[in-house]
Structures are given as structure tokens and as C-alpha cells.
N, C-alpha and C positions, 0 to 999 in steps of 0.2 A: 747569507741565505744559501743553504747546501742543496735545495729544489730548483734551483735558478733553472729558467731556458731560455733558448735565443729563439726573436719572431724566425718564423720559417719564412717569414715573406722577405721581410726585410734586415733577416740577422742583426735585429739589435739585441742587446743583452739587458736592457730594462723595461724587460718582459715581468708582467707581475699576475699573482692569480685571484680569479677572483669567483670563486667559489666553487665550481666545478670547472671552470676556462679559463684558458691564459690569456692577457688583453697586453698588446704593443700601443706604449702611449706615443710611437714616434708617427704610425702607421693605422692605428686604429684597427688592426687586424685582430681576430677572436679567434681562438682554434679549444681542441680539446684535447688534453694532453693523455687520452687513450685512444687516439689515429684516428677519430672519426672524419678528421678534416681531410685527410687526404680522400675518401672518400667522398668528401661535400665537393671536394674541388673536379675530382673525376665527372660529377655529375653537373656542375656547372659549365661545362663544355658543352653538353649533348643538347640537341636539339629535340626541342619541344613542341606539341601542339599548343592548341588553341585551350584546352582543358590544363596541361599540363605534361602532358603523359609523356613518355621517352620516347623519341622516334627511331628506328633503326630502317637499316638499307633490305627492300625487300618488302617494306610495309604495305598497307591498301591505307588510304585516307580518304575521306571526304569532304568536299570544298564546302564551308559552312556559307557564303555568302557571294551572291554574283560578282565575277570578277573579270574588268575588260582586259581584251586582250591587245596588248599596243600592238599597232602598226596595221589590226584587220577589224572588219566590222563585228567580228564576232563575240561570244560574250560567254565568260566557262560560269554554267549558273550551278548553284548553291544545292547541295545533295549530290554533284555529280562525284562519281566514286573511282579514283586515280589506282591503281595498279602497281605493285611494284615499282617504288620509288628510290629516287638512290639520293642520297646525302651529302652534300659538296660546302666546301667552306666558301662561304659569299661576303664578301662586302656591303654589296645594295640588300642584304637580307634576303635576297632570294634563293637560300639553302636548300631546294628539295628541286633536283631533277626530273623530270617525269615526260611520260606521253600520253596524250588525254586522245581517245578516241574520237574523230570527227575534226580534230584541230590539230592534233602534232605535238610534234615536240615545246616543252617549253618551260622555264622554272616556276618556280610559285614560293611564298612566303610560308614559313611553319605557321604564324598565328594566323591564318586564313583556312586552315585544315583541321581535321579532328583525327584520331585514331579508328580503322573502322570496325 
């Protein structure tokens, strides 16, 4: 085979094509062999709303659904509209930085927000 390619994910070499995409049967991995993947992979990183949309550092969001606030009796409710947020890689999921007026500082979940 003089088309041959190695998975990118997994460098194997019994990578095969199957109609427009390359499929690794070690890996299960599918890409497309005009770059479009590195691109799907760039975007598989980034942080998402609750829609889908991309989120970046700097954005305004809106809280789609009341949500309690551990450790106080207060309660950040649903429409409230967040400010300039910043973007952090999280473990517990709590990716989006932010300060909510009336409560402070405090993270929040991407799929609890919308793009505003």
C-alpha cells in the first residue's frame, strides 16, 4: 500500500482508509487525512456552554438555572448575568472563574451558563 499512514494518536501503522477517513483498528481513532483533525482536536479542548458555544476569557454568561452556593445561605438564581469571566483548567468541573455581584467571588460549571 504506497498511501499508508500512521494513527497520529497512537503511531500504529495498520491504519486503513475508509472512504474519506483514516480508521486505527488498534485505537479506534478516525481523523481525516486533509488536517481537519487537528483542528477537531484544538476544539475539543475549549470550554463550552450549556448551548455549545465556545467560551473565551473576557466573556459575559448567564446563569441558566438557580444554583446554591456552598458554605452560605445564598442562592445565584437563573438569568443572573456574570461579567467578564476567566477560564481555568478544573478537575471538579468548575472551569469559569468569575465575580457575581451581591455574592463574590466564586467558580461556576460551563454547563450551567449560556453565552450572553
Amino acid at each position: 500500500m504506497t498511501d499508508a499512514m500512521k494513527c497520529p494518536k497512537c503511531n500504529s501503522e495498520h491504519a486503513y482508509r475508509d472512504r474519506d477517513l483514516w480508521v486505527c483498528p488498534e485505537c479506534a481513532h478516525e481523523w481525516s487525512a486533509t488536517g481537519e483533525a487537528a483542528t477537531d482536536a484544538a476544539d475539543d479542548n475549549a470550554v463550552r456552554d450549556a448551548n455549545g458555544n465556545v467560551l473565551a476569557d473576557g466573556d459575559s454568561v448567564i446563569v441558566i438555572k438557580d444554583l446554591k452556593v456552598k458554605g452560605a445561605s445564598s442562592v445565584v438564581k437563573g438569568g443572573t448575568k456574570v461579567r467578564n469571566i476567566r477560564l481555568q483548567d478544573a478537575t471538579d468541573g468548575h472551569n469559569i472563574a468569575c465575580k457575581i455581584d451581591g455574592i463574590g467571588a466564586m467558580n461556576l460549571k460551563s454547563e450551567f451558563v449560556r453565552k450572553a
